[in-house]
C-alpha positions in Angstrom: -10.5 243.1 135.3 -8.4 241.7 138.2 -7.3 238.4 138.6 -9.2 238.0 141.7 -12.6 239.0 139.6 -11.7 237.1 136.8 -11.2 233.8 139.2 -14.6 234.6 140.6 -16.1 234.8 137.8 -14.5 231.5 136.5 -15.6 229.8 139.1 -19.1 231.0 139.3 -19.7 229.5 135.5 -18.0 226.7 136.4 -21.0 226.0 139.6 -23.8 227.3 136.7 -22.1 224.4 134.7 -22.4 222.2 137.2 -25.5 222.8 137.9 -26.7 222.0 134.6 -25.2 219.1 134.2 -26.7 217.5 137.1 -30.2 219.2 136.5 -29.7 217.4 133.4 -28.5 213.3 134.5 -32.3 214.2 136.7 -33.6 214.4 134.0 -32.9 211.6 132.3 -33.0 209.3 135.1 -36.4 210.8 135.3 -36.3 212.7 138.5 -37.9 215.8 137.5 -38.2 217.1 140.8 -34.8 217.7 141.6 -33.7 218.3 138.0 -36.5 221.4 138.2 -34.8 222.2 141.5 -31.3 222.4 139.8 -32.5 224.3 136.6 -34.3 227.0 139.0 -30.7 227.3 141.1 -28.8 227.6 137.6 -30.3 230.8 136.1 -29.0 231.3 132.9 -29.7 228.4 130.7 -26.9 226.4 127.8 -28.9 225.2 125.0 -28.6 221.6 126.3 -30.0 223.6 129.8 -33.2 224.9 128.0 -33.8 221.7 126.0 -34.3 219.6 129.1 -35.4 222.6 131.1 -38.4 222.4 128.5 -39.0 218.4 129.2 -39.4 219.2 133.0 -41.7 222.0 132.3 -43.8 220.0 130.4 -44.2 216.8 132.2 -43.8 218.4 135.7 -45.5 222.1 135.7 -47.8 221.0 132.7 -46.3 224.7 131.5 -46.7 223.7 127.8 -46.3 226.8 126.3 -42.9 227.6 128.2 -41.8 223.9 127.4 -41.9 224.5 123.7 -40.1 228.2 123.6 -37.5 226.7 125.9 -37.0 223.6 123.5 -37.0 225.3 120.2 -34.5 227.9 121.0 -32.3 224.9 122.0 -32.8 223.2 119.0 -32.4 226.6 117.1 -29.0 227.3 118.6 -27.5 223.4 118.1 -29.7 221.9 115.3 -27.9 218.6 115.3 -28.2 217.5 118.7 -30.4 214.5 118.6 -31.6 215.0 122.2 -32.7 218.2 121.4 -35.2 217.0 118.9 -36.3 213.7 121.4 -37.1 216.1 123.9 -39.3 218.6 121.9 -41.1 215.5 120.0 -42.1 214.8 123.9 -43.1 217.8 124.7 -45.3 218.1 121.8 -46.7 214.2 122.7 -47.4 216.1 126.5 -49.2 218.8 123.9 -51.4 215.9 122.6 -49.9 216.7 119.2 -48.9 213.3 117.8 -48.7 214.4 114.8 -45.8 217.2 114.9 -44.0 214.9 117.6 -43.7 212.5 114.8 -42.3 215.2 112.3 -40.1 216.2 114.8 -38.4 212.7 115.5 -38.6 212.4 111.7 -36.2 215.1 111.5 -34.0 214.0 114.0 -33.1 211.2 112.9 -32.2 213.1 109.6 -30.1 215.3 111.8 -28.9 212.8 114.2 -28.7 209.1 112.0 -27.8 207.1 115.0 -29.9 208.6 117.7 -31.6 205.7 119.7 -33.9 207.8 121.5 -35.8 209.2 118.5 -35.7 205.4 117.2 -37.1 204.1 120.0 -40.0 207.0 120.5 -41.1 206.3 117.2 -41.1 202.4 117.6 -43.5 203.6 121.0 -46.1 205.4 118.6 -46.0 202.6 116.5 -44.8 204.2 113.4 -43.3 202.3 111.1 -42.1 202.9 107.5 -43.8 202.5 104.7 -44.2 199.9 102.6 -40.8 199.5 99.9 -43.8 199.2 97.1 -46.0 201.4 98.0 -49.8 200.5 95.9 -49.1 196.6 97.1 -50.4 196.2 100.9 -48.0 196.1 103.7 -49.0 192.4 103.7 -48.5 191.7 100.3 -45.4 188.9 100.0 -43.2 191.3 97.6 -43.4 193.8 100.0 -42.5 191.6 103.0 -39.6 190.5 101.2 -38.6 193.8 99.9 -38.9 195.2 103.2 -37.1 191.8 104.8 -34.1 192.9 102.0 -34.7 196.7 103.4 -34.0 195.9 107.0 -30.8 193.8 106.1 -29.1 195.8 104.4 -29.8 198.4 107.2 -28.6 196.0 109.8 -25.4 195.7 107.4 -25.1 199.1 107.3 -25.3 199.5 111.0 -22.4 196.8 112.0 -20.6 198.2 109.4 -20.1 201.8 110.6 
């Protein structure tokens, strides 16, 4: 290949780049209309490309189906990436499956500890976690101080690291 090719071609991926990247800060400043533009103008897809690719598709084109191939092979390809998981647990909430959006940010967080996103989503559905005794009631007083203990030591955990 000649240099000139090669600096073509260089700079070609580094536009595609580019254009990711700011298809991408669209979509998370939620302005799927140009981020849809951007993806359509990038062509070939990173995995961080097809994960929020997959979030525009599902909350802008309703194109579920697409959505979810686009997001798992993201996830597939990077598996820790906590983003990755936040974004298919939303498409699967645009699905009207609650259920497997929970599972999902479940599992991020496994994969990605810190990940306020998939926090925060699940705070949203109103999940919480389950009592620290669980055949007392959530409102019984040894499980409001166990859980009380629970959360401290998390918080201790947290400022810690």
């Amino acid at each position: 290949m000649t240099e000139e090719k090669s600096q073509t071609l260089s700079a070609e991926r580094s536009a595609q780049t580019t254009t990711i990247e700011l298809a991408v800060v669209y979509t998370k400043e939620r302005k799927y209309d140009e981020a849809l533009r951007y993806f359509q103008q990038a062509g070939v897809l990173s995995p961080e490309g097809q994960s929020y690719y997959g979030l525009v598709l599902a909350i802008r084109r309703r194109d579920l189906d697409q959505a979810l191939r686009h997001c798992r092979e993201a996830l597939d390809q990077e598996p820790l990436r906590g983003d990755f998981y936040h974004n298919l647990g939303q498409v699967y909430l645009a699905r009207g499956e609650k259920k497997k959006a929970v599972q999902v940010f479940f599992a991020g967080l496994q994969a990605a500890h810190r990940h306020a996103g998939l926090s925060e989503a699940l705070k949203r559905l109103g999940i919480r976690r389950p009592p620290v005794v669980p055949f007392l009631s959530r409102t019984n007083p040894v499980n409001k101080y166990l859980g009380w203990v629970r959360y401290q030591i998390t918080i201790g955990l947290k400022k810690a690291a």
